[in-house]
TORLO-535739 format. One record per residue: residue in one letter; y, x, z of N, C-alpha, C in turn. Coordinates in steps of 0.2 Angstrom, whole numbers, padded with zeros to 4 digits, always signed. Atoms other than C-alpha are relative to their C-alpha. Last residue first. Layout:
BEGIN
AYXZYXZYXZ
...
//
This chain:
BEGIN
X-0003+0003-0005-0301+0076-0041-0004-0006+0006
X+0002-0005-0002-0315+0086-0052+0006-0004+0008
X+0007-0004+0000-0318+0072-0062+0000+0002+0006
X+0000+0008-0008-0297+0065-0062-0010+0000+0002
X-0003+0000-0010-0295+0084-0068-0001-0007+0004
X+0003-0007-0003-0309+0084-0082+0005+0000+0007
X+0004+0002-0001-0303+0067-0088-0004+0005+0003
X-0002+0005-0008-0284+0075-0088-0008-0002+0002
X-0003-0005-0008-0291+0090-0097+0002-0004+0003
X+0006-0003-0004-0301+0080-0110+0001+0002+0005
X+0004+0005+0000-0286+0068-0116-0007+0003+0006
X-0003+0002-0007-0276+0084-0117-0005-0007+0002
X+0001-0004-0005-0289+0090-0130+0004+0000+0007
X+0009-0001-0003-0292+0076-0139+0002+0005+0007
X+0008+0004+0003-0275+0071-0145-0003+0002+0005
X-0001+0008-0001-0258+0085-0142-0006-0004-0003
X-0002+0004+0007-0262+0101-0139+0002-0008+0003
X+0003+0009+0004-0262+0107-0122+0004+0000-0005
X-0004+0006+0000-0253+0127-0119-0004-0008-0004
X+0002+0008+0006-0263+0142-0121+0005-0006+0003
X+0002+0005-0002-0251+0157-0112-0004-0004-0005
X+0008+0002+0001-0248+0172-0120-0004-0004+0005
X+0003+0001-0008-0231+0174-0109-0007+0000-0002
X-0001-0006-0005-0222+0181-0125-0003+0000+0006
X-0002+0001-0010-0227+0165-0134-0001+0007+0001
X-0009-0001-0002-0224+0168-0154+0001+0001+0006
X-0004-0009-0001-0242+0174-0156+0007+0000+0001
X+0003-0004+0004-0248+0155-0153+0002+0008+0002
X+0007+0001+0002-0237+0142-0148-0003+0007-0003
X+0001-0007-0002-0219+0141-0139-0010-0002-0001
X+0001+0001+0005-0216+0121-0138-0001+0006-0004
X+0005+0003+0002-0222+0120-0121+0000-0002-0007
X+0003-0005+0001-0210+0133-0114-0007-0003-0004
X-0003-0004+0006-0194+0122-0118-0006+0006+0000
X+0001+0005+0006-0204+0107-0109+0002+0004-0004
X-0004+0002+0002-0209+0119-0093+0004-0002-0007
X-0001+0000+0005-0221+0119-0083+0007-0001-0001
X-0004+0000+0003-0222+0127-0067+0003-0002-0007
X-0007+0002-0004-0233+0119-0059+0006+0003+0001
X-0002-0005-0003-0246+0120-0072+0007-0004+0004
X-0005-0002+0004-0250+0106-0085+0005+0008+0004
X-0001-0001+0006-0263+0099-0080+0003+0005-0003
X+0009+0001+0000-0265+0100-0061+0000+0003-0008
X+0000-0007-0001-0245+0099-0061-0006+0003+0001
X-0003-0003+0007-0247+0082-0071+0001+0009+0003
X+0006+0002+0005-0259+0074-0057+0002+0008-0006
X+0004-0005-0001-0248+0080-0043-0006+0002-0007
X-0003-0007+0001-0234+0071-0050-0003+0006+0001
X-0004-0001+0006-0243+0055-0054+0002+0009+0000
X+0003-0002+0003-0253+0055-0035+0000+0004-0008
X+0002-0006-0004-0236+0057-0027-0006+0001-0005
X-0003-0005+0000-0229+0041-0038-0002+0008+0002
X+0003+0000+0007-0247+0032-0034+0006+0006-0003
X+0007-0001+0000-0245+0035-0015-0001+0001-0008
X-0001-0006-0002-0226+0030-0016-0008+0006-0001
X-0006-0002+0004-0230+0015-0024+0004+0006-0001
X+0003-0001+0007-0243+0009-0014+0004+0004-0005
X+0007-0005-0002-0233+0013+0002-0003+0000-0008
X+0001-0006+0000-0221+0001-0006-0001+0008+0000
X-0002+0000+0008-0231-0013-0010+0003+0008+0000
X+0003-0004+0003-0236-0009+0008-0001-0002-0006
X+0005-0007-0001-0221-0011+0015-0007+0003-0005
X-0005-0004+0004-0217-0026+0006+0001+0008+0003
X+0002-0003+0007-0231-0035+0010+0002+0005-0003
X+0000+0004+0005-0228-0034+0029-0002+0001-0005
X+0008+0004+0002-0237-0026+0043+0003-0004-0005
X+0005-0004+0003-0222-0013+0044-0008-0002-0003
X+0001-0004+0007-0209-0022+0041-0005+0002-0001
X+0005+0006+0005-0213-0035+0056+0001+0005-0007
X+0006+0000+0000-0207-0020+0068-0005-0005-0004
X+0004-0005+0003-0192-0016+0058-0008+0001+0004
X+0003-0002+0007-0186-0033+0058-0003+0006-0001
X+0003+0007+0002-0183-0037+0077-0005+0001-0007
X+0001+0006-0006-0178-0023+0089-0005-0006-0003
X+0007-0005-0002-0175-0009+0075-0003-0006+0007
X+0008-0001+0005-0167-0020+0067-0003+0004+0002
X+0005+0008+0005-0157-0027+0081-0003+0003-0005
X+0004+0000-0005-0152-0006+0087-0003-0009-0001
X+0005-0003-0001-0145-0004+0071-0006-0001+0005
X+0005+0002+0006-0134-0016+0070-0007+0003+0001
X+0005+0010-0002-0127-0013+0085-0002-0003-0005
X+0003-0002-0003-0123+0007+0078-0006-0007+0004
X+0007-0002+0005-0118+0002+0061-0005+0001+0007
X+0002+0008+0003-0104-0009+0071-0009+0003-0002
X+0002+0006-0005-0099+0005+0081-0004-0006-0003
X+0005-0003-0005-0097+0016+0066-0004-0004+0004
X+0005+0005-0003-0087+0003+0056-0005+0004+0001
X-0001+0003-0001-0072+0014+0055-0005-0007+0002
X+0005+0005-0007-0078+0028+0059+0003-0007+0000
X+0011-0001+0001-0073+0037+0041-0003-0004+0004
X+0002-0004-0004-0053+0030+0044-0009+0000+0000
X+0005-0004+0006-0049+0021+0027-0003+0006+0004
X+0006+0003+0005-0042+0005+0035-0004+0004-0002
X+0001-0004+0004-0032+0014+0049-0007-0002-0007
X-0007-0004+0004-0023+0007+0061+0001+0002-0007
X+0000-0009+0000-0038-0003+0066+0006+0001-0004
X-0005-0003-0003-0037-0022+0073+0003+0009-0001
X-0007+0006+0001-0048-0032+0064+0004+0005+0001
X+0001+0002+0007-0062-0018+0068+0007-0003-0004
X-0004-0009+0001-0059-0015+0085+0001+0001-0008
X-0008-0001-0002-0058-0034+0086+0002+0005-0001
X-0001+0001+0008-0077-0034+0078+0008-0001+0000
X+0000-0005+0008-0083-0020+0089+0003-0005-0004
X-0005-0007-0001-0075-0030+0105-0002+0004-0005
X-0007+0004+0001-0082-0048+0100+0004+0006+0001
X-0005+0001-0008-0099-0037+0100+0007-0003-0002
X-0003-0005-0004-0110-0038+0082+0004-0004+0007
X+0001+0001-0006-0121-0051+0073+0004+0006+0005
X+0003-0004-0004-0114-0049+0054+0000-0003+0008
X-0002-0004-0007-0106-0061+0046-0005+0001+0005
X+0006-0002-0006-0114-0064+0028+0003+0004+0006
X+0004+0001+0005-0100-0077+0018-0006+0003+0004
X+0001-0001+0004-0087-0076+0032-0007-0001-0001
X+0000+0007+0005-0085-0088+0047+0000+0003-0010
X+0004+0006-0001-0078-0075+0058+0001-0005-0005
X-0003+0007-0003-0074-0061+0049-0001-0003+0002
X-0004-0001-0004-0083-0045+0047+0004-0006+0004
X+0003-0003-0004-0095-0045+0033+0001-0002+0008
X+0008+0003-0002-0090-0052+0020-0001+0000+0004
X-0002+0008+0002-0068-0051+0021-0011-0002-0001
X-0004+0004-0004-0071-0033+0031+0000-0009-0002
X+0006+0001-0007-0083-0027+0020+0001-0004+0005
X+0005+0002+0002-0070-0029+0006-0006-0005+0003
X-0002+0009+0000-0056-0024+0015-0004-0004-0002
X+0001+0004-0008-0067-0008+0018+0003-0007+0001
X+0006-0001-0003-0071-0005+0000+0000-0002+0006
X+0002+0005+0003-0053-0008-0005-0005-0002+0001
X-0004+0007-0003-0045+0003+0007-0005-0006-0004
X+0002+0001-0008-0057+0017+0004+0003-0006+0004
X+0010+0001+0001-0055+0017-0014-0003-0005+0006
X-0001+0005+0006-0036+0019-0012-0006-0003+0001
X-0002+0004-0006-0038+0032+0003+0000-0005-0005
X+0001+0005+0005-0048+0044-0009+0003-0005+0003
X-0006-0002+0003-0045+0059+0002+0002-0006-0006
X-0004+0003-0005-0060+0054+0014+0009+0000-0002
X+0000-0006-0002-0072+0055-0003+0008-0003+0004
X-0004-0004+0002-0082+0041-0007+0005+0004+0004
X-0002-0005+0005-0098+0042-0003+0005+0001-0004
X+0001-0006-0002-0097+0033+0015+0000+0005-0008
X-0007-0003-0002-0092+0018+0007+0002+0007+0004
X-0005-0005+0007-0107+0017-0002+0006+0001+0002
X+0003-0006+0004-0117+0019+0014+0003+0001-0005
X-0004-0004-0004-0105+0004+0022-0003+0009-0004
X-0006-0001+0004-0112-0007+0007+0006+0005+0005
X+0002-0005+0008-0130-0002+0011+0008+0001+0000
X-0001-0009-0002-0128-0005+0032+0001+0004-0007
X-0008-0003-0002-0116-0023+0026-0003+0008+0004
X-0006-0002+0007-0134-0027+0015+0007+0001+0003
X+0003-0004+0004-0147-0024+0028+0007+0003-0005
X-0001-0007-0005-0137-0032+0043-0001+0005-0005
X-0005-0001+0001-0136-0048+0029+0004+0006+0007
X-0002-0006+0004-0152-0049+0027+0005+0004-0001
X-0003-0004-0002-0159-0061+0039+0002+0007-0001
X-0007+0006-0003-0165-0078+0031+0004+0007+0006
X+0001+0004-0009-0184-0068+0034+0006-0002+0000
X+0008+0007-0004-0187-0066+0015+0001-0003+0005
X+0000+0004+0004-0169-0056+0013-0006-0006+0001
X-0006+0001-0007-0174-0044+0029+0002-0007-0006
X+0002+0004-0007-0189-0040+0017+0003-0003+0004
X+0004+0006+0002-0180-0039+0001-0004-0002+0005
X-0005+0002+0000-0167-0026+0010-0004-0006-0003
X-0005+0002-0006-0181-0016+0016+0003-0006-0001
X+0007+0005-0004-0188-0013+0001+0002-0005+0005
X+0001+0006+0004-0170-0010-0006-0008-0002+0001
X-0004+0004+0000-0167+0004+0007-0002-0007-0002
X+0003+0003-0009-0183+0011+0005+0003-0003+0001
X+0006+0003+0001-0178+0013-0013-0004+0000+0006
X+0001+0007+0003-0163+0020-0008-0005-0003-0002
X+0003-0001+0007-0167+0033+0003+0001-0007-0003
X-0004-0004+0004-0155+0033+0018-0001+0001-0007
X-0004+0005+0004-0164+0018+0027+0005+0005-0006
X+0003+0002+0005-0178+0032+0030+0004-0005-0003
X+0001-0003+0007-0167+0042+0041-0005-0003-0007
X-0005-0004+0005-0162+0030+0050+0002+0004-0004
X-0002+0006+0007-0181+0022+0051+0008+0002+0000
X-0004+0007-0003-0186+0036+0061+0002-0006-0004
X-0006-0003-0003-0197+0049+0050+0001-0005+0004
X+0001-0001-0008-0218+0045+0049+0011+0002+0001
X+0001+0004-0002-0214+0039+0030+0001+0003+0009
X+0006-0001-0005-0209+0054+0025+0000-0006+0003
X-0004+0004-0006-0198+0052+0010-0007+0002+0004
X-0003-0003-0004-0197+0062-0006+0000-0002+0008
X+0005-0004-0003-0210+0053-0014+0002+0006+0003
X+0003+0003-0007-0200+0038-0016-0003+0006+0002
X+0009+0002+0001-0189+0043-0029-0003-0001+0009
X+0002+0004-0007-0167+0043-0026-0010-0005+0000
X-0001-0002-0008-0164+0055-0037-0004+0000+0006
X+0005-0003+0001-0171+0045-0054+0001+0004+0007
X+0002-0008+0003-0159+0033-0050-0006+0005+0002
X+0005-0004-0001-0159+0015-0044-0001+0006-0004
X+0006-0002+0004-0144+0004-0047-0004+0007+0003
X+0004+0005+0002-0131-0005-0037-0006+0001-0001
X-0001+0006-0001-0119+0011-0035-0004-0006-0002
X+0006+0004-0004-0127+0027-0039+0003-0006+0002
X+0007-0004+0003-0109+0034-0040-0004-0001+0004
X+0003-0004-0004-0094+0023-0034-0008+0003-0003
X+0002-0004+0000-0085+0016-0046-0002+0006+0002
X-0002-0005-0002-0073+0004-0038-0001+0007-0005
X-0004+0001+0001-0081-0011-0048+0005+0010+0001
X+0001-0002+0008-0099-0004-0047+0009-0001-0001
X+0000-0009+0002-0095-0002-0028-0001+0000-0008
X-0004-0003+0002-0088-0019-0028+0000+0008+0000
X-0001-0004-0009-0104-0026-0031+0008+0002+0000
X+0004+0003-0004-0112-0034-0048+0002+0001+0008
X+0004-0003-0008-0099-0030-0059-0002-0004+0002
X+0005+0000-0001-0098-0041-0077-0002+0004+0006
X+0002-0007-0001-0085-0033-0088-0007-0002+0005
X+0004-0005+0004-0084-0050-0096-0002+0006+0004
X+0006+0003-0001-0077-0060-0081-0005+0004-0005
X+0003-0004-0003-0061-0052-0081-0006-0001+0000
X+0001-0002+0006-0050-0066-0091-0003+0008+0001
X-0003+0002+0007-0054-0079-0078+0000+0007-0006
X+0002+0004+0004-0067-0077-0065+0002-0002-0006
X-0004+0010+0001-0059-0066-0058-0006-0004-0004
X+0008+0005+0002-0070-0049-0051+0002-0008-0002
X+0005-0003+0006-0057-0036-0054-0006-0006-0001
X-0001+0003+0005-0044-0049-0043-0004+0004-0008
X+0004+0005+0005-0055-0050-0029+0004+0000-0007
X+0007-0005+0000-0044-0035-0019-0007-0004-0004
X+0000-0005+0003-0028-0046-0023-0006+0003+0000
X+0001-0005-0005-0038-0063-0018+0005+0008-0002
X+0004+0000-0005-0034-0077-0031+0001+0006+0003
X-0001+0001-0007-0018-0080-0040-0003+0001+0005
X+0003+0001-0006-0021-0074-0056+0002+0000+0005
X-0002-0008-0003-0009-0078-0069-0006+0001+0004
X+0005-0004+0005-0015-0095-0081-0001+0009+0004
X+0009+0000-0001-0012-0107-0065-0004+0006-0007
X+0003+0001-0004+0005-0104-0060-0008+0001-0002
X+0004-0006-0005+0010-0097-0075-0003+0000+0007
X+0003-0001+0004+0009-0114-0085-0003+0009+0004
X+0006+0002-0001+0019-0120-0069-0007+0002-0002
X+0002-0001-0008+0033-0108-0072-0007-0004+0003
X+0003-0004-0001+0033-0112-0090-0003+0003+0006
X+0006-0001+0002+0033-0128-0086-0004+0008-0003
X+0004+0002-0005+0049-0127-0077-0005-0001-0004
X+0001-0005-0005+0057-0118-0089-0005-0002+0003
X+0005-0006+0000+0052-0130-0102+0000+0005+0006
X+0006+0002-0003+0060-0144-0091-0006+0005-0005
X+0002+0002-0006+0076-0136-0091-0007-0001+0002
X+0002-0008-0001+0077-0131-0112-0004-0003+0008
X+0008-0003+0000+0074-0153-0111-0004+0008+0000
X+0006+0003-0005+0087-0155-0100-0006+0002-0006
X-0001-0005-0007+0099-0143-0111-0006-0002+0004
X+0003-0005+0002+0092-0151-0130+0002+0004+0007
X+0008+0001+0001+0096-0169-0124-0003+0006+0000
X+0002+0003-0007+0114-0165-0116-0007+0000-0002
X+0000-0004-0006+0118-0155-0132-0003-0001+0007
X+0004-0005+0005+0114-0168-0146-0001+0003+0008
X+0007+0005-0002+0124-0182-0134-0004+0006-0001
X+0005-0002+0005+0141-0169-0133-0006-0003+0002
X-0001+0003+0006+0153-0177-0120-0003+0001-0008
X+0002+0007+0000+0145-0170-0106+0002-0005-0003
X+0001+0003+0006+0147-0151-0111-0003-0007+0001
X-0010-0001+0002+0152-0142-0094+0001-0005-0008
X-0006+0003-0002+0137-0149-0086+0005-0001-0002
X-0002+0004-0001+0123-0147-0097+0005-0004+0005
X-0003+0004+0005+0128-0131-0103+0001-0007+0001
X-0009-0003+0000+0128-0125-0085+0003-0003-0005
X-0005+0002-0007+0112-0133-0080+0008+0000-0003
X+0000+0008+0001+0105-0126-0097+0003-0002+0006
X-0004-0001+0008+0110-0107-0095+0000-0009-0002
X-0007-0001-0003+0104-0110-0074+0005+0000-0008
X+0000+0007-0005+0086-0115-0080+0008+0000+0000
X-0001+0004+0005+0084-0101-0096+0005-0008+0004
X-0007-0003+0004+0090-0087-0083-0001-0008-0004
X-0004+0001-0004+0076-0096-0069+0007+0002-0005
X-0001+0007-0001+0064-0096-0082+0005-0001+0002
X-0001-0002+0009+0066-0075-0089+0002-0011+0000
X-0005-0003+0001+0068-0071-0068+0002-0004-0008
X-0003+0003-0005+0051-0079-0065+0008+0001+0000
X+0002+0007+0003+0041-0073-0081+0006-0004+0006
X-0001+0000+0009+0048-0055-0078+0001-0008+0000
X-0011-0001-0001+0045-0055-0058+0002-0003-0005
X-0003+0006-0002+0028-0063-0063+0006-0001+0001
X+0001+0004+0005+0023-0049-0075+0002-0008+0004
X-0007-0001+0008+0029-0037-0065-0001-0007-0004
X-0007+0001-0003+0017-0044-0050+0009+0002-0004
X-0001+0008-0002+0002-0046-0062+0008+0001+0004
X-0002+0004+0007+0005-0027-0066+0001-0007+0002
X-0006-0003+0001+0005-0021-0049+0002-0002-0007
X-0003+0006-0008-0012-0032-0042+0007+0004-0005
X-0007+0001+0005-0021-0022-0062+0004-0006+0006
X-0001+0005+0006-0035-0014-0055+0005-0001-0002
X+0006-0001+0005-0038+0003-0047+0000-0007-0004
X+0005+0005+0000-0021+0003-0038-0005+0001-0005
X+0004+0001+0007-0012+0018-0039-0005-0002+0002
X+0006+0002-0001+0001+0015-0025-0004+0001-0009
X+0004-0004-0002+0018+0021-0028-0007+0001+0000
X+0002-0002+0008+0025+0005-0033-0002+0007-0003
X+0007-0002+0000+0021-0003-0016-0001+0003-0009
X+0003-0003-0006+0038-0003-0009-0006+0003-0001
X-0003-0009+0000+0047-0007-0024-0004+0003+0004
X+0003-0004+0006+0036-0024-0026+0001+0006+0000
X+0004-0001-0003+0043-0030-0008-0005+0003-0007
X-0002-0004-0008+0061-0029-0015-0008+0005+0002
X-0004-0005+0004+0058-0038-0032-0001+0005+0006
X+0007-0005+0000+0046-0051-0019+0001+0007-0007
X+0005+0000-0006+0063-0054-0010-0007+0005-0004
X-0001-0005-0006+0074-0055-0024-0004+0005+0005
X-0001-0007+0004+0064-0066-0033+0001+0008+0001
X+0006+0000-0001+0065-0078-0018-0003+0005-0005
X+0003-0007-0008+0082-0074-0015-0007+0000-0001
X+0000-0009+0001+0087-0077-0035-0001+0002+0005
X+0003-0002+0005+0080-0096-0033+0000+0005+0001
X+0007+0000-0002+0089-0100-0017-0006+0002-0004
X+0002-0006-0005+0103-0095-0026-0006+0002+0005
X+0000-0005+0006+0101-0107-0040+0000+0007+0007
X+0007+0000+0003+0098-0121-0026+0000+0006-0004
X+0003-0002-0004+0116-0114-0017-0010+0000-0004
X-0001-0006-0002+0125-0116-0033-0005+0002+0003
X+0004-0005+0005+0118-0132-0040+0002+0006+0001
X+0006+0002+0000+0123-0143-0024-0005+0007-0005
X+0001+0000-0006+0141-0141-0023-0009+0002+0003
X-0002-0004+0002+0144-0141-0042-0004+0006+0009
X-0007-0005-0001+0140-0156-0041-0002+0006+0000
X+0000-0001-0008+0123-0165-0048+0004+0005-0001
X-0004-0008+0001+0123-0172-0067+0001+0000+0010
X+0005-0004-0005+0113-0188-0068+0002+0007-0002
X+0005-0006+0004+0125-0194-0079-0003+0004-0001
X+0002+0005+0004+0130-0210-0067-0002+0003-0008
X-0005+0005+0000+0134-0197-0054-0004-0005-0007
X+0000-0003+0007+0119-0187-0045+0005-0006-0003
X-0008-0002+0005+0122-0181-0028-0001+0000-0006
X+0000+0002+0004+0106-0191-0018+0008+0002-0006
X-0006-0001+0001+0110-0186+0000+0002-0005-0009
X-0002+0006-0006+0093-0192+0006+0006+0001-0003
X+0004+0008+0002+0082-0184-0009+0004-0005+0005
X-0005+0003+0008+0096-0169-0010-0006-0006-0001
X-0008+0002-0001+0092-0165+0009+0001-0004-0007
X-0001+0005-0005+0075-0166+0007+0006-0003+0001
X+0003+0003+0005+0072-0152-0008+0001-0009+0004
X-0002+0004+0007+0082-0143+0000-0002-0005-0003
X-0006+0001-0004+0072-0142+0018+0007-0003-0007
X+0000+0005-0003+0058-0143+0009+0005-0001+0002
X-0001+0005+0006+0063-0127-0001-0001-0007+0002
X-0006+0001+0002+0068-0119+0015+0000-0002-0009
X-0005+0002-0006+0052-0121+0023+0007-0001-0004
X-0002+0006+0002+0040-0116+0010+0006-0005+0003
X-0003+0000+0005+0040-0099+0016+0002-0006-0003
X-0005-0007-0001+0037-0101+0034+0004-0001-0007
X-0007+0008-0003+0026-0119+0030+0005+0005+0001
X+0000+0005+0003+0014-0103+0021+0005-0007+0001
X-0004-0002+0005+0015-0089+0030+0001-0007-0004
X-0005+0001-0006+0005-0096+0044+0005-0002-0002
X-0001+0008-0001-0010-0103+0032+0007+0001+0004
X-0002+0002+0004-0009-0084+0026+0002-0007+0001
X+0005+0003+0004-0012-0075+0042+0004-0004-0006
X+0000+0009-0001+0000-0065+0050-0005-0003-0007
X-0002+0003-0009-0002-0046+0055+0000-0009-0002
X-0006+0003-0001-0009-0041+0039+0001-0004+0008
X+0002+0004+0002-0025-0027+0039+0009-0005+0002
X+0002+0002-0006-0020-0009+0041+0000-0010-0004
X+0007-0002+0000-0017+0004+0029-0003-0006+0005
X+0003-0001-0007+0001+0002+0031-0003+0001+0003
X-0004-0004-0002+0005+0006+0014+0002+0001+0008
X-0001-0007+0004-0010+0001+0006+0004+0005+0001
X+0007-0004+0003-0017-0013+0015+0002+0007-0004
X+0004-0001-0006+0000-0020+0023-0008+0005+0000
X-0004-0005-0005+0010-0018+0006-0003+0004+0009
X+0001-0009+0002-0004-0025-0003+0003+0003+0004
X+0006-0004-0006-0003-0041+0011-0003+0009-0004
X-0001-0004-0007+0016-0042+0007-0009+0002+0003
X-0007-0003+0000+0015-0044-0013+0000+0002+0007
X+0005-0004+0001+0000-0057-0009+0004+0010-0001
X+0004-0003-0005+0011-0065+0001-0004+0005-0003
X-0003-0003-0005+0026-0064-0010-0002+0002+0003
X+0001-0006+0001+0015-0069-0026+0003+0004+0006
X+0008-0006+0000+0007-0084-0018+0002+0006-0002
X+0005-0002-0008+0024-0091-0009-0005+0005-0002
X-0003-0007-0002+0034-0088-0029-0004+0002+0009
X+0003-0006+0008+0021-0100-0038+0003+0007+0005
X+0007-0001+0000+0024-0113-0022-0004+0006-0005
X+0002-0002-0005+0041-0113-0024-0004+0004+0003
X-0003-0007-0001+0044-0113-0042-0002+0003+0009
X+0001-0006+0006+0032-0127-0042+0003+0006+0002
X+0006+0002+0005+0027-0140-0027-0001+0005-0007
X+0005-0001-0001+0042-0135-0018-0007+0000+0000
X-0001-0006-0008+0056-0135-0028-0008+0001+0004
X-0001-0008+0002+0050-0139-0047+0001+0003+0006
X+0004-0002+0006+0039-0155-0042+0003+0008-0003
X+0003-0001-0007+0052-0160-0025-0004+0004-0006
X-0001-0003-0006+0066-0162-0036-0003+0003+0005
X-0002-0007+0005+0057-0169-0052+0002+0006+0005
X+0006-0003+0001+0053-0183-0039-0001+0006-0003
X+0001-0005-0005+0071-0187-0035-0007+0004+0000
//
C-alpha cells in the first residue's frame, strides 16, 4: 500500500497542489490585482485532502486480489480524481492567459498540464492493459513497469520544474541563474535600475535642500544607504529606493507594477520578512489589504512614517559621519573638475568645434593643442585659481 500513499498524495498530488496554488495566486495578482485571500499553508490540507482521504480508504479496504489487480470499483473513481485535478488547474490557466507576464509562470504551467495529462494517459493505458490481459506474463511486467515510469516522470517533474515563488521564478536558482540580476528592478527593466549613471552626478544637488529632495539624487541615495547599512538600520533606506523604482514605471504598465509591489510587499511588508520595515499595524493592513496592487499610492503612507524615523534618528548622525563627507568631498572635487575645464576650454566647448583648426575655423578661434601647450594653460589656470 506504500505505492499508494507515494503517487497519491506524496506525488501526483503534491506536484498538482504547487502548480494549482501558484496557478490561483497569478490569477489573484494579475487579474484581481490584489494579494490572495488564503495563505498557502491553508490551501495545502484543502487540497491534499481528498487524496488522503483515498489514499486511506484503499490502505484500510485493501482491494487487491492475489494478482495485485484492484477492482474496477476503485480504479475508476482514483483515474478521475486525476482528470479533476488537471482539470481544475486547465480551468484556472484559461483565466490568466491573457496576462503578458514578463517571465516564463505561463509557460511552466503548459508545460506541467502537458507533462501531467502525457503521465496520467500512459497510467490509465497500463492499468487497463494490465487488467484485461492477466493471462499474458510479458504483458503484466512491461504495463506496471510503463506505470511506475509515469510516476517517475511526475516526480522527476516535480523537482526539475520550478516550483518556487511565481514572481521569484526570474531569479531561480536553477536554470536562470546565468542572467545574473541584482534587484528586481534590473529583472523587470526598469531604467537606471541598480547602477549609477552619468545623469545622476553629484554636483547637481544642493546640499542645504531638505533631505527628501536630496534622497531623490541617486548617489546621495546610495551614500545614505551605506550609512543606514553600517548602523544595522538600512532596510528604511532600501524599500524608500525600491518604491522610487517602482515610481518610474509608467501607471499603464499594470504587469510591471504588480511584480514590483509584490515584491516589496514579500521584503518589506510582511511580518517576519527578510528587511520589514518599522511602519503602523493600520499602514501595513492597508497595504495587505489593497484592491489595487498597481495603485501609485500604494505605499504612500508607508513612505511618509518612514520618513519621519529618518529624519528623527539617522539623518541627524549623517551629517557628522564619514560618509557624508566622503561625499561632500566628492561633490566639491566633481564642481571643482567641471569648473576647471570650462576655465580652460570655454564654457561653450564643444568636441565637434575642437577638431576645426587653422583657416578652416569659421569662428577664428585658437583652440589647445595637444602636449605642452594645454599642460601650460591648465598650470596657468590652477596659478591664477
Amino acid at each position: 500500500m506504500f505505492p499508494v500513499w507515494f503517487e497519491g498524495p506524496l506525488g501526483f498530488g503534491l506536484l498538482m497542489y504547487c502548480r494549482i496554488v501558484q496557478a490561483f495566486h497569478l490569477y489573484y495578482l494579475f487579474v484581481k490585482r490584489r494579494l490572495p485571500p488564503v495563505k498557502s499553508y491553508f490551501l495545502l490540507p484543502l487540497t491534499l485532502l481528498p487524496w488522503i482521504g483515498a489514499a486511506a480508504s484503499i490502505h484500510i479496504k485493501k482491494p487487491l486480489n492475489d494478482m495485485c489487480h484492484m477492482k474496477s470499483q476503485w480504479a475508476i473513481p482514483v483515474t478521475c480524481l486525476h482528470a479533476v485535478y488537471v482539470a481544475a488547474l486547465v480551468g484556472i490557466t484559461r483565466a490568466i492567459q491573457h496576462i503578458d507576464f514578463r517571465f516564463h509562470e505561463f509557460k511552466d504551467l503548459l508545460l506541467v498540464i502537458l507533462v501531467s495529462t502525457f503521465s496520467i494517459g500512459i497510467w490509465v493505458a497500463s492499468y487497463i492493459t494490465n487488467e484485461v490481459h492477466e493471462d499474458i506474463q510479458w504483458l503484466q511486467v512491461a504495463s506496471r513497469f510503463l506505470m511506475l515510469v509515469a510516476s517517475s516522470i511526475l516526480v522527476l517533474s516535480f523537482f526539475s520544474i520550478s516550483t518556487s515563488h511565481p514572481l521569484l521564478a526570474q531569479m531561480s536558482l536553477r536554470r536562470r541563474q546565468t542572467q545574473g540580476f541584482e534587484s528586481m528592478g534590473r529583472a523587470l527593466g526598469i531604467p537606471d535600475s541598480g547602477s549609477l549613471v552619468p545623469e545622476a552626478t553629484t554636483m547637481d544637488i544642493d546640499l542645504n535642500s531638505p533631505l527628501d529632495n536630496l534622497l531623490l539624487n541617486k548617489r546621495f541615495r546610495q551614500s545614505f544607504m551605506a550609512f543606514a547599512d553600517s548602523c544595522l538600520a538600512g532596510e528604511s533606506v532600501h524599500f524608500y529606493d525600491e518604491v522610487h523604482e517602482l515610481s518610474k514605471i509608467p501607471i499603464g504598465d499594470t504587469v510591471r507594477r504588480i511584480y514590483m509591489a509584490r515584491h516589496i510587499i514579500e521584503k518589506y511588508i510582511l511580518s517576519g520578512s527578510a528587511m520589514e520595515v518599522n511602519i503602523s499595524h493600520r499602514t501595513r493592513q492597508e497595504i495587505l489589504a489593497t484592491l489595487d496592487l498597481a495603485h501609485p499610492d500604494l505605499f504612500k503612507h508607508a513612505i511618509t512614517e518612514l520618513m519621519q524615523l529618518i529624519k528623527m534618528n539617522l539623518a541627524k548622525d549623517f551629517w557628522s559621519s564619514i560618509f557624508f563627507v566622503k561625499f561632500k568631498e566628492e561633490t566639491q572635487t566633481q564642481s571643482y573638475g567641471n569648473e576647471l575645464i570650462e576655465r580652460v576650454l570655454g564654457c561653450d566647448y564643444s568636441p565637434r568645434l575642437s577638431s576645426v583648426h587653422g583657416a578652416d575655423d569659421p569662428f577664428h578661434q585658437e583652440h589647445p593643442h595637444k602636449g605642452s601647450s594645454l599642460k601650460y594653460d591648465i598650470n596657468d589656470a590652477d596659478q591664477n585659481s
